[in-house]
N, C-alpha and C positions, 0 to 999 in steps of 0.2 A: 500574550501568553508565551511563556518559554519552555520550551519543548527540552527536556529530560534527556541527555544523552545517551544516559547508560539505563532508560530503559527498555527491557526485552520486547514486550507489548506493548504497543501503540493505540489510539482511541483514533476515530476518525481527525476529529480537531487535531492533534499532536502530527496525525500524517501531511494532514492540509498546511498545518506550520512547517513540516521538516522540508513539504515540497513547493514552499512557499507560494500556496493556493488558496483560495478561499475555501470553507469547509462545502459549502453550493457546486463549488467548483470541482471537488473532489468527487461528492455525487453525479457530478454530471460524467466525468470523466470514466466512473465505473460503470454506466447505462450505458457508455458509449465504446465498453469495451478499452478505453484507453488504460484501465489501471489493474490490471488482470489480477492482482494477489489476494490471494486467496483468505477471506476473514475467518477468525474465529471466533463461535459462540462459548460464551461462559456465561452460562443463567442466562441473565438478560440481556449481557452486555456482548459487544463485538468489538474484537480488537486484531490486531494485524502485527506479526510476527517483526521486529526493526529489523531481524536478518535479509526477509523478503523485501521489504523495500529497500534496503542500500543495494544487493543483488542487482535489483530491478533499475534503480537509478544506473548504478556502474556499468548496466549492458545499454545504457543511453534509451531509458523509459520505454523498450516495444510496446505494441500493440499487444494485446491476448493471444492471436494463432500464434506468432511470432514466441511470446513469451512463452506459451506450451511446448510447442517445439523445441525450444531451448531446454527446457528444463523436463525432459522426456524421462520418467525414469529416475529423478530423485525425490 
């Protein structure tokens, strides 16, 4: 699957591609706190901001406390 660059919202699968994860993988990483950004619901669906994840890559993937603390405030 090839992941859309110029799209704003992301779907789990598309984030699992851009972070070259398996989509299992991606869940597991958000239970475990590794992937702290924040989804958004639309109806039924959940999708993830592409801003927050290049953000979140560029600051070298933190943790969740780690990544709040960063991001305090915007």
């Amino acid at each position: 699957m090839a992941v859309e660059t110029e799209s704003l919202l992301l779907d789990a699968a598309q984030v699992a591609a851009l972070l070259t994860v398996s989509r299992s993988h991606l869940f597991t990483m958000m239970q475990n706190g590794e992937f702290p950004i924040e989804k958004l619901r639309l109806g039924g669906s959940v999708r993830y901001r592409r801003t927050d994840v290049d953000r979140w890559v560029l600051a070298g993937c933190p943790a969740a406390a780690r990544w709040a603390a960063t991001n305090r405030g915007k």
